[in-house]
C-alpha positions in Angstrom: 0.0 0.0 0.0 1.6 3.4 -0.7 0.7 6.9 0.5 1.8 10.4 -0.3 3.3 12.2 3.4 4.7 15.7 3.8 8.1 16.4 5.8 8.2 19.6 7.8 9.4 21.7 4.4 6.3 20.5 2.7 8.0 18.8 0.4 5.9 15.3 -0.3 7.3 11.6 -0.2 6.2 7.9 -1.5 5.7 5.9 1.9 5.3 2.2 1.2 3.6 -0.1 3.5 4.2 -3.9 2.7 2.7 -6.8 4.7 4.4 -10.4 4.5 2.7 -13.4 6.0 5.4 -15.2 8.4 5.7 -18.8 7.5 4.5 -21.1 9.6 2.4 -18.9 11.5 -1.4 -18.1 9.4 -2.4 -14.8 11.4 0.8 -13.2 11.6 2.0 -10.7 9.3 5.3 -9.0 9.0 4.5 -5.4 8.0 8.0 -3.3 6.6 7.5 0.5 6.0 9.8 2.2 3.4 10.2 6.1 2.2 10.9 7.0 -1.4 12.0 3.9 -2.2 13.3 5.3 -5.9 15.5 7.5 -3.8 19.3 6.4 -4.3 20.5 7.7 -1.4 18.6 5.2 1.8 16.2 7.1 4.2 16.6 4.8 7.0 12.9 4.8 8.1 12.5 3.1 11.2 9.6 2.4 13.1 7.8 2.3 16.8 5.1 1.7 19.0 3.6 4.8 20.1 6.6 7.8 20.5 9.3 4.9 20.5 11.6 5.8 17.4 12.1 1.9 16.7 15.1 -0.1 15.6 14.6 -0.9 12.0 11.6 -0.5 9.4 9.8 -3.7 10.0 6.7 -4.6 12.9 4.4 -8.0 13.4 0.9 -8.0 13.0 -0.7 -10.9 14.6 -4.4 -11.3 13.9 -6.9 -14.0 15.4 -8.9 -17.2 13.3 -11.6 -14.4 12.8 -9.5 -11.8 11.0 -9.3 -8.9 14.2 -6.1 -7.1 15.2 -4.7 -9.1 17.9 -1.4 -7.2 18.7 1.3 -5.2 16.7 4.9 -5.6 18.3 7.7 -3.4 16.7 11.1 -3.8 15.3 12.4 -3.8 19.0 10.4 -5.6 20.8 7.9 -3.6 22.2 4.1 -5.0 22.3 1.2 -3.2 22.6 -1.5 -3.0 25.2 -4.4 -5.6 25.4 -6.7 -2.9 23.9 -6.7 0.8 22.3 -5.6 2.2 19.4 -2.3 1.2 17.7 0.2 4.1 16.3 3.1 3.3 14.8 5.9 5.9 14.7 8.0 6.2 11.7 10.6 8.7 11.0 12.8 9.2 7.7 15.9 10.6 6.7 15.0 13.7 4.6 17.2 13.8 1.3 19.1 16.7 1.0 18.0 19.2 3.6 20.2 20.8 6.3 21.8 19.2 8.9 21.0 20.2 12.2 23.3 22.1 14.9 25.0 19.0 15.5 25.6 18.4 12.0 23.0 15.1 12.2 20.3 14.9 9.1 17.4 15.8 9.5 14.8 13.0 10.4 11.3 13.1 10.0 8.2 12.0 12.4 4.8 10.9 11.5 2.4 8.6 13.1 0.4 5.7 10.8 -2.7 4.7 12.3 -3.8 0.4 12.2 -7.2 0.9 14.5 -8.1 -0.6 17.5 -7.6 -3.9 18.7 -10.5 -5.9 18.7 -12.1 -3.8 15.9 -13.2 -4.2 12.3 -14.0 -1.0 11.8 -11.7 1.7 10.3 -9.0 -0.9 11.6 -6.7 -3.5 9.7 -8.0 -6.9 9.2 -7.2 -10.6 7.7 -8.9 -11.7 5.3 -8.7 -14.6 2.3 -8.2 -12.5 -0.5 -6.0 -9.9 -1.7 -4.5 -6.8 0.2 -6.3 -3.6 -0.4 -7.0 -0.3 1.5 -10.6 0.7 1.8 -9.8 3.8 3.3 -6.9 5.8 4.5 -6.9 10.0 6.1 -3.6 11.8 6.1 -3.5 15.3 7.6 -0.5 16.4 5.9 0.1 19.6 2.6 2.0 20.4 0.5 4.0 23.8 0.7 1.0 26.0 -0.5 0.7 30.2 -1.4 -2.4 32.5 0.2 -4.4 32.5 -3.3 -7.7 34.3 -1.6 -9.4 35.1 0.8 -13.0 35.0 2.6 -14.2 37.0 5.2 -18.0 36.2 7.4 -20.8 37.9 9.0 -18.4 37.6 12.4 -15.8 39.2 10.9 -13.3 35.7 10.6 -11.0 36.0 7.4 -10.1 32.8 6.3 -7.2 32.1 3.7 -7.6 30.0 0.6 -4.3 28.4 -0.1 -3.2 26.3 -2.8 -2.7 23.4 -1.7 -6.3 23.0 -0.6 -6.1 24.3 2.6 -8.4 26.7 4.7 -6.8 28.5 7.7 -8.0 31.1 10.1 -5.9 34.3 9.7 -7.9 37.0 11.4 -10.8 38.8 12.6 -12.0 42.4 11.8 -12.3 44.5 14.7 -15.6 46.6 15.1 -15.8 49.8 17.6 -19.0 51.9 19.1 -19.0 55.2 20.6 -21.0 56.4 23.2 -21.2 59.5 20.8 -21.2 58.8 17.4 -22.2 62.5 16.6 -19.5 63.6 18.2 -16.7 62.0 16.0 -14.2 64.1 14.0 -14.6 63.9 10.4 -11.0 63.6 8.6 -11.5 63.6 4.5 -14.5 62.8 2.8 -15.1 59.5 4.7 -12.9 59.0 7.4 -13.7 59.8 11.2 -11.4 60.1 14.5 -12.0 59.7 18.1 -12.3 63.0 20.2 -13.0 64.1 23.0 -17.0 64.4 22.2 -17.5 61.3 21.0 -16.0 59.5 23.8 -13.5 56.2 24.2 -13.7 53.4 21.1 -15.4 50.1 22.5 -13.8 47.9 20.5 -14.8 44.2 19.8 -16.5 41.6 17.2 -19.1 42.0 15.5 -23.2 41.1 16.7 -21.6 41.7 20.6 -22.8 44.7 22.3 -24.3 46.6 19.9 -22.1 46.0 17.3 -23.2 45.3 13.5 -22.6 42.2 11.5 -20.7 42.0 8.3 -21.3 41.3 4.6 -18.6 40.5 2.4 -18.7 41.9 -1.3 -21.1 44.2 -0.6 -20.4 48.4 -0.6 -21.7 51.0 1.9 -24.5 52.7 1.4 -23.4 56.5 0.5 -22.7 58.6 3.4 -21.7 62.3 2.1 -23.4 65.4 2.7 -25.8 65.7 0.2 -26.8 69.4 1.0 -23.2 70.1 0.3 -23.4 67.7 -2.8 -26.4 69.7 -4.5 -24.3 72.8 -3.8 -21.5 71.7 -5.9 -23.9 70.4 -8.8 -25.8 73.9 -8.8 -22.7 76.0 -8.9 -21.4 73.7 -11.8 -24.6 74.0 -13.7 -24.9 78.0 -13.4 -20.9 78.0 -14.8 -21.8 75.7 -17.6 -24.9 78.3 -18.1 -22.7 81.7 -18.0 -20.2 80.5 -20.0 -23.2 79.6 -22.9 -23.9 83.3 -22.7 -20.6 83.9 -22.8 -20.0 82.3 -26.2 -23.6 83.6 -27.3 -22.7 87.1 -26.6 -19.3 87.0 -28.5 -21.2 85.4 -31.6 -23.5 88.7 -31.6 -21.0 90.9 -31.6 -19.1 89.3 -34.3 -22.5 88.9 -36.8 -23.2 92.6 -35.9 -19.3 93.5 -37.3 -20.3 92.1 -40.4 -23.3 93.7 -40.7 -21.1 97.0 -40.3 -18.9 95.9 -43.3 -21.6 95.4 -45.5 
């Protein structure tokens, strides 16, 4: 069975799971796990029961006449319990990154998941045919880029990355006065705190008073309009005088030729 995992650099690897039936014995299985096994250079996966870091890359499944997990015991020697769920630690040279202060490689950690003893569901079994995966969940990514964003009627802004993920990367921030009046306009549609209006109360939005939001969507207007009107009438009358302007010059000039005739 092979997966696709992601070291810490995001970088992505071929992780091969292969199970080998140990002869002599019908329900146990020798499972070996191997990393990018194309890779000329070895990884030297190992692997371990729960946060042990293991030995070598190989553990031993042993299953009862019914097909349910048993017990997994790892490359050195460690069985599990009776009952719960079985994690296998693996960790992985990774190919050409940076040593560490020490000058070691840098090794990799991630967990594989068989079940829980005693289960058949979401669990590994034994059965008489051949070896396939139903289902398997990884929570690992690729390196990805912020491509968008969202933002919701709470104010959250999430991030759209590239590699499929959503994450959490904010939250607008909404303030009340006690006097709203009272706030000092700066430009056409920016306002200030004074001392009128009284100390910003600052929080999320639908809490205390606050409003909600709605992305996409644009303010309604909020200029003066008696000062608006102004401007447009003043316009107007200019655009009107100079009209007489030009009609006044064209008199004059038809009543000069008038003259010379």
């Amino acid at each position: 069975t092979e997966f696709k995992v992601y070291d810490s650099f995001g970088n992505d690897h071929n992780l091969t799971v292969s199970f080998t039936r140990v002869v002599g014995n019908p329900n146990q299985w020798e499972g070996r796990v191997i990393v990018d096994p194309e890779n000329a250079e070895e990884t030297q996966t190992r692997v371990g029961l729960g946060t042990t870091d293991g030995v070598e890359d190989f553990f031993l499944v042993n299953f009862d006449n019914t097909g349910t997990l048993l017990s997994v015991t790892d490359s050195a020697g460690n069985n599990t319990n009776p009952e719960g769920e079985i994690l296998l630690q693996t960790s992985f040279t990774v190919v050409d990154s940076n040593p560490d202060a020490d000058g070691n490689p840098t090794r990799q950690t991630l967990n594989i998941n068989l079940g829980t003893i005693g289960s058949q569901k979401n669990t590994i079994t034994q059965s008489a045919s051949q070896s396939s995966t139903k289902a398997f969940y990884q929570d690992g990514y690729t390196m990805g880029y912020l491509d968008n964003f969202k933002i919701d009627s709470s104010g959250i802004i999430t991030g759209v990355y590239s590699n499929g993920t959503n994450r959490t990367i904010g939250q607008i921030a909404l303030a009340t006065f006690t006097n709203q009046g009272g706030l000092e306009k700066v430009g056409d549609n920016n306002f200030v705190e004074s001392n009128n209006s009284g100390l910003a109360n600052i929080g999320t939005s639908g809490i205390a008073g606050k409003g909600s939001l709605l992305a996409g969507a644009l303010e309604m207007s909020n200029v003066d309009l008696t000062d608006q009107m102004t401007d447009m009438i003043v316009t107007q009358r200019g655009f009107q005088a100079n009209s007489k302007t030009i009609q006044t010059a064209d008199t004059l000039l038809e009543t000069v030729m008038s003259l010379k005739r």
